[in-house]
C-alpha positions as CSV (number, residue, x, y, z in Angstrom):
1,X,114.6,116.9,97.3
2,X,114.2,119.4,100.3
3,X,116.0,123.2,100.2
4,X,119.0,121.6,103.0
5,X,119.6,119.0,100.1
6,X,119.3,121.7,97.3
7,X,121.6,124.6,99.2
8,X,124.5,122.3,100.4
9,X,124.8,120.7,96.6
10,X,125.2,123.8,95.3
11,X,128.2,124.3,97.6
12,X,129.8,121.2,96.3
13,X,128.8,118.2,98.7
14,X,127.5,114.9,96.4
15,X,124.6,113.2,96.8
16,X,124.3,109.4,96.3
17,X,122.5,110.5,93.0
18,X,125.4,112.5,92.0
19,X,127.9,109.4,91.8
20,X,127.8,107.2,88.3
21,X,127.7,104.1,91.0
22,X,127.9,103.0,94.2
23,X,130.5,102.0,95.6
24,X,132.5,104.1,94.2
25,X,136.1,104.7,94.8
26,X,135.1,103.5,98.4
27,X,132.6,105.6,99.2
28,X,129.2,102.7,100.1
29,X,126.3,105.1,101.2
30,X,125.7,109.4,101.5
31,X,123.0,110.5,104.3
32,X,121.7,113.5,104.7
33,X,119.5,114.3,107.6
34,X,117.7,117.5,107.1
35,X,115.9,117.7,110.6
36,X,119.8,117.4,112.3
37,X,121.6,119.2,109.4
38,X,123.8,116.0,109.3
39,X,125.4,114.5,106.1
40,X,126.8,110.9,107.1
41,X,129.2,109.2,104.3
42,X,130.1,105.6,104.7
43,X,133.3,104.7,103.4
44,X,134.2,100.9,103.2
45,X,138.4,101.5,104.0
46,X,137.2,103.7,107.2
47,X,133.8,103.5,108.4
48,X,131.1,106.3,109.1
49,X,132.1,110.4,108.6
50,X,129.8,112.7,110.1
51,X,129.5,116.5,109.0
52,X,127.4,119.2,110.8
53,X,126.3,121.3,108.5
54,X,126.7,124.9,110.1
55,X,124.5,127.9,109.5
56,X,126.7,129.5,106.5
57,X,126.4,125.8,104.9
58,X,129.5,125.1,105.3
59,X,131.1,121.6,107.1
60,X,132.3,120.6,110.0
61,X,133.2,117.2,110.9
62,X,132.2,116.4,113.9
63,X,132.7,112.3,114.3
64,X,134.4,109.5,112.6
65,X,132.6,106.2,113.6
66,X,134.6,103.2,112.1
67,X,132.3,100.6,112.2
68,X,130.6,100.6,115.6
69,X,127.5,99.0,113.8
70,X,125.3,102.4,113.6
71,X,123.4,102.8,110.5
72,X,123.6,106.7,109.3
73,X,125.9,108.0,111.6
C-alpha cells in the first residue's frame, strides 16, 4: 500500500480490503489511481463515480460514468 492509499484511508474513504465482501450493498469494485489522484467506485444500481482527490485530501467528484463500458473510470 502506497502513502496516497494510506493518507486518504485515514480520512475515511474504504478500500476494497476494507469491505467484509464484494459486492456489497451495491458497491462491485474501489480504484484508486495514485499517479492521477483518482478513486473510481463502481456501483451496480448506477455505474462508475469518480473522485479527484485534491491537495488537502479531501474529494471532489468530478464524473459519474453510468456504464459507458470504461474499466476504472
Amino acid at each position: 500500500m502506497n502513502r496516497l492509499k494510506k493518507e486518504i484511508r485515514k480520512r475515511g474513504v474504504k478500500l476494497e480490503s476494507d469491505y467484509p465482501y464484494l459486492p456489497y450493498e451495491g458497491l462491485e469494485a474501489v480504484h484508486i489511481d495514485s499517479e492521477r489522484a483518482i478513486v473510481s467506485e463502481y456501483y451496480s444500481f448506477y455505474g462508475w463515480l469518480t473522485n479527484k482527490i485534491c491537495p488537502d485530501l479531501s474529494l471532489q467528484e468530478i464524473e459519474w460514468a453510468c456504464d459507458r463500458g470504461r474499466l476504472f473510470g
